[in-house]
N, C-alpha and C positions, 0 to 999 in steps of 0.2 A: 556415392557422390550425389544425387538423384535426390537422399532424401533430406541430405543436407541444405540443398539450394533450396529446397520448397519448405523446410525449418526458417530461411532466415526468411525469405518471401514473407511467410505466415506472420512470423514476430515484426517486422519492418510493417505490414499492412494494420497488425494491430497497435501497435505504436503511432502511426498514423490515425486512426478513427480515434484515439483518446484526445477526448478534446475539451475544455472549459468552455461556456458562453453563459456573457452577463449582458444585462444592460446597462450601461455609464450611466453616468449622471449626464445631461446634455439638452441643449435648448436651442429654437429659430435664430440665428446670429442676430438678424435687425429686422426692419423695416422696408431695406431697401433691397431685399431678396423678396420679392413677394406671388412668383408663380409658384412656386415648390411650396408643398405642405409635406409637411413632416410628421407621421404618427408613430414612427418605431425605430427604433434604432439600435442594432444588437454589434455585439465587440466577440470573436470565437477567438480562443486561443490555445494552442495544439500543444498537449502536454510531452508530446517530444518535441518538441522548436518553440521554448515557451518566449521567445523574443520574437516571433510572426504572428501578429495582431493581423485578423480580418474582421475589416468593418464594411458596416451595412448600413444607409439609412435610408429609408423605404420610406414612402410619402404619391401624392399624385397632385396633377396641376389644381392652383387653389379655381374655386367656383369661377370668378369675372378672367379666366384664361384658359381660352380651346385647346391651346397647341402650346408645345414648349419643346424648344428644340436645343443640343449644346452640344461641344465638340470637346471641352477642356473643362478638367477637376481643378482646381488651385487648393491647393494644400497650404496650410500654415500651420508649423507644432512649435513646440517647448517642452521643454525638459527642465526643474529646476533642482538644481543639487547644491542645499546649502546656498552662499550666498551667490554662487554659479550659476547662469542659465545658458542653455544651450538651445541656438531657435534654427528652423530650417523653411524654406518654402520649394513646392514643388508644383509643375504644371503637368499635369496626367492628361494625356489624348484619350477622350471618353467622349464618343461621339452613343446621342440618344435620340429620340423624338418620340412624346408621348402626346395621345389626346384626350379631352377630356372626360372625366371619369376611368382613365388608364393608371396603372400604377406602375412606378418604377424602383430601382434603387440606386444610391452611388454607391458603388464598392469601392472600396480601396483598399489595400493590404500595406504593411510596414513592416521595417525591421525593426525592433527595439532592441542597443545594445545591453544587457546584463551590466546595469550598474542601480546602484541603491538610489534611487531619484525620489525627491521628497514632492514634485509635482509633476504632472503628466498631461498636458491640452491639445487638444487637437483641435485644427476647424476646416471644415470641407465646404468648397465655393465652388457649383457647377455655373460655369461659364458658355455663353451663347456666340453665337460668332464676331460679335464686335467684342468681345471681351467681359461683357459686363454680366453680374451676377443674378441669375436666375431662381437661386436653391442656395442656402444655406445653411450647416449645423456646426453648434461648439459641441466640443465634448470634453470631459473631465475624467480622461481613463487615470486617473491616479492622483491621491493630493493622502498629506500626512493622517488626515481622520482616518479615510478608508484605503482598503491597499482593493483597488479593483482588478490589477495584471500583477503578475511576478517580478517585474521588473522594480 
C-alpha cells in the first residue's frame, strides 16, 4: 500500500512541475498610469490545469516617483467567441509598497474555461488607496493569428 501512495505522490508532483511559459504580446495601458514601469511580463501555464493561467508583470517605480504604494488589482478581461464576447471585471486585495529603485510584480492567477475563444485580453490596474491607477498593463493572451494559451 506504501508504495502505491508515493506512485501517485510522484506522478501528481510531476504533473505539476510540467508547465508552459510564454510571453504575451502586451503593452503600458495609457498615460494616466504613470508610477509603474513595466519591463516583463510572463504568462505560466501548468500543463495539467491547462485553464490556470499565472501572470506576472514585474516593473519598478518610474524615475520622478519615490514611493508607490496600493492595496487593489482591478482586473478587466474578454473573451471573444465568434460574434460573442464574454467580459468580466474583478477587484483583487493586493496590498504593496515599493521604493525607488525597488522592483515588484502583480500577480494574478485565472481560470480559463476550455472553450475555442477566437480572442483572449486582459488588463491589470494596481490601484492606491483612493482608487486610482498607479500601474497599468494590457495583454493579448490570445487572438486568431496566434494561439499563445490552449484555451
Amino acid at each position: 500500500m506504501k508504495a502505491s501512495i508515493w506512485t501517485l505522490f510522484i506522478l501528481q508532483t510531476l504533473l505539476l512541475l510540467s508547465t508552459a511559459t510564454f510571453d504575451p504580446d502586451w503593452e503600458v495601458c495609457d498615460s494616466n498610469h504613470t508610477q509603474f514601469d513595466p519591463y516583463y511580463v510572463m504568462v505560466t501555464q501548468m500543463d495539467a490545469f491547462p485553464q490556470v493561467l499565472m501572470i506576472s508583470a514585474c516593473g519598478s517605480p518610474t524615475p520622478d516617483h519615490d514611493y508607490i504604494a496600493f492595496n487593489h488589482l482591478e482586473v478587466n478581461g474578454s473573451i471573444a467567441m465568434g460574434s460573442d464576447a464574454y467580459t468580466w471585471d474583478a477587484r483583487v486585495p493586493y496590498h504593496f509598497n515599493v521604493t525607488a529603485g525597488g522592483q515588484f510584480c502583480l500577480d494574478y492567477s485565472m481560470y480559463l474555461p476550455d472553450i475555442k475563444a477566437k480572442e483572449v485580453n486582459l488588463r491589470i490596474v494596481a490601484l492606491d488607496d483612493e482608487g486610482s491607477g498607479v500601474g497599468c498593463v494590457d495583454l493579448m493572451l490570445k487572438n486568431e493569428g496566434t494561439t499563445m494559451i490552449s484555451a
